[in-house]
N, C-alpha and C positions, 0 to 999 in steps of 0.2 A: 701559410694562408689556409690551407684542409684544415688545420687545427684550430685556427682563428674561426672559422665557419662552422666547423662542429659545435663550438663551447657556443656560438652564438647562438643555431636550433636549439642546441640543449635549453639555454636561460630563455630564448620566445617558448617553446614546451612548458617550460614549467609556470610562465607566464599564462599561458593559455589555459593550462589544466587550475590553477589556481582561481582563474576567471569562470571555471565554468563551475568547479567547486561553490566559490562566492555565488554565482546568481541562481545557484538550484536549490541550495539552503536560505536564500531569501525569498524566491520561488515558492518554495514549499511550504514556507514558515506560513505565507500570506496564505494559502489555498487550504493550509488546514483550519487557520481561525475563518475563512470564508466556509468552512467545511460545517464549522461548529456553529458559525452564524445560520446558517440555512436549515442545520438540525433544529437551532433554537426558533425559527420561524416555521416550522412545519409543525413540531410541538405545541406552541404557543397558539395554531390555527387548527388545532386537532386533527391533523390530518391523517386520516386512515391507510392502513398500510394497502400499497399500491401494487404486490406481488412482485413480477419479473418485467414489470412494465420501465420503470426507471433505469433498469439495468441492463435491456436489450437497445433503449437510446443514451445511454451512456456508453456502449459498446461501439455503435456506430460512430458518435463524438470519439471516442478513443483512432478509429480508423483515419477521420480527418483531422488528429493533429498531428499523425502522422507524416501525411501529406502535406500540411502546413508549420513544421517544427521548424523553418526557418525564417519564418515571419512573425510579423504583430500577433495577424490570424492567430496563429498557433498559439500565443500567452492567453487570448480571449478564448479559447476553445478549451485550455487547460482549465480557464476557469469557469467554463460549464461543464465542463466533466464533473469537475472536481462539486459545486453546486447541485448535480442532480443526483448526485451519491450523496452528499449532504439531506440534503430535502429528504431523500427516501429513508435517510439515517432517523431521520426524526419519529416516525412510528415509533418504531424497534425501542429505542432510547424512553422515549412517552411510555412505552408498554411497560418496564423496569421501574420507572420512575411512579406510576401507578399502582404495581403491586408491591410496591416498599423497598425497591433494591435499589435505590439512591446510591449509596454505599456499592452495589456492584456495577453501576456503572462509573463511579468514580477512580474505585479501585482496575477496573477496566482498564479506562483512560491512560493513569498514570503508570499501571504496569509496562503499556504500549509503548508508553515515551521514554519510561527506563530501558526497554530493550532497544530503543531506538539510537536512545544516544548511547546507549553503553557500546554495542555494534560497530557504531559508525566510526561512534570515537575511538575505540580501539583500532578501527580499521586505519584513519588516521593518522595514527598518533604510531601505530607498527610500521605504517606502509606497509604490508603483508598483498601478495598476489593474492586471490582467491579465485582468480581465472578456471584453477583447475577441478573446481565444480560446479561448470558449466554441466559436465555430463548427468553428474548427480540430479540438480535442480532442474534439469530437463525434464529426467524420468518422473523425479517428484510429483513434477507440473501436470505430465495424464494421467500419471496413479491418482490422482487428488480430483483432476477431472472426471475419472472413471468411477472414483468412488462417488462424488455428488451424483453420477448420471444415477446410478445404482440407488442411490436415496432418495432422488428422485423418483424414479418409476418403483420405487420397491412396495411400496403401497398400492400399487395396480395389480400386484403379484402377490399378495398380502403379506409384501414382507415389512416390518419397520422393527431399527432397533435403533433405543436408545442409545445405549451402551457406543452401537457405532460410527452413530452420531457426534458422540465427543471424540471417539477416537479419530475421527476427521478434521475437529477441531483445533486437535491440540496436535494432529498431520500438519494443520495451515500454516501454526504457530512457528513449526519447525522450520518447513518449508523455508515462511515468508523471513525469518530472522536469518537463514541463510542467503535468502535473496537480498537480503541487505547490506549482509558483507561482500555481497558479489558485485551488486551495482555500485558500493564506493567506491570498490578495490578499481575499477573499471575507470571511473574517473579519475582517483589519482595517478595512475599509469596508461591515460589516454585512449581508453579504448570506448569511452562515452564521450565526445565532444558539444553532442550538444545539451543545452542544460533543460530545455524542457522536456524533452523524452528520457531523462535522467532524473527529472521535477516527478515525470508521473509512474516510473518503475517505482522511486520509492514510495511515492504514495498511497499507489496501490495495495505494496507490504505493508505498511501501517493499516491502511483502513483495513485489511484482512486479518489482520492480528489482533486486531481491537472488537472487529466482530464474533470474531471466533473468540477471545477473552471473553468477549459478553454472556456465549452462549454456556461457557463452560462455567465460568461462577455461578450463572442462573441456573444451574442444572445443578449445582453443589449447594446454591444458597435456598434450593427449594421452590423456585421463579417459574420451572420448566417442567 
């Protein structure tokens, strides 16, 4: 009977994790073309870039889906999050698209989603733990904050460098494509149950990776 009861958790588990697999890759599929939609209507209304203003009430949205990641609530909130990072994306995108780098935001784009599935799917497809760079991706995470604070104010201080600028960028890159072996690894071995705060971990890595692509071709393609 222990044994008949094991095999049974085991196949609900894997039932489960398959279920949350399925609705956070459908999840996300939807919230990035809602992502791209909302780019192409800020563009199309020429909307001026809004500084850190989208990004301090996107922060807060991000706190309450937290709070609400086990309800409807929560899908609707993902998809204002996910909308007011879009809108604000729109500038940035219109800015490229204006000085001629067509071409580097497309190449952008597709770079982002090559790293995404190549990651994921690999992650998949090995089942490989990646649990054990938690520690890593932790430190990453205020090294990468410390250094934006730093670039940030370094202009007060008269400091700015280019140069450290991409080296931040292509930090993100690193970063974020390790965060996305880390957040699959997490759902195919149960340790992210639920799909929308699983929705917006990866999300996040994408749109960070796609920014920081942007910044680093435009700075090679002569944009910056």
């Amino acid at each position: 009977m222990a044994e008949s009861d094991a095999l049974t958790y085991r196949e609900s588990a894997v039932v489960s994790t398959h279920k949350v697999l399925r609705n956070t890759y459908m999840l996300l599929s939807m919230t990035l073309l809602w992502t791209a939609g909302m780019a192409g209507l800020a563009m199309a209304l020429e909307v001026p870039s809004m500084g850190f203003i989208p990004l301090l009430v996107a922060f807060g949205v991000l706190f309450a889906i937290s709070k609400f990641r086990n309800s409807a609530v929560g899908i609707a909130l993902v998809f204002l999050f996910t909308g007011i990072l879009g809108f604000s994306l729109g500038p940035i995108i219109g800015y490229y698209v204006a000085a001629g780098g067509s071409q580097i935001v497309v190449t952008a784009a597709s770079l982002t989603g090559l790293i995404f599935l190549s990651l994921s799917g690999y992650t998949l497809m090995s089942r490989k733990d990646f649990s054990f760079m938690s520690g890593f991706l932790t430190i990453g995470l205020w090294v990468i904050v410390g250094c934006i604070l730093l670039l940030l104010l370094g202009p007060l201080f008269g400091f700015y460098s280019s140069a450290f600028h991409l080296a931040i960028s292509a930090g993100v890159v690193i970063l974020m494509s390790g965060l996305i072996l880390y957040d699959t690894s997490r759902i195919i071995h149960g340790g992210e149950t639920n799909y929308v705060m699983a929705t917006v971990s990866l999300y996040l890595s994408i749109y960070n990776i796609f920014i920081s692509l942007l910044h680093i071709f435009g700075a090679f393609g002569g944009d910056e």
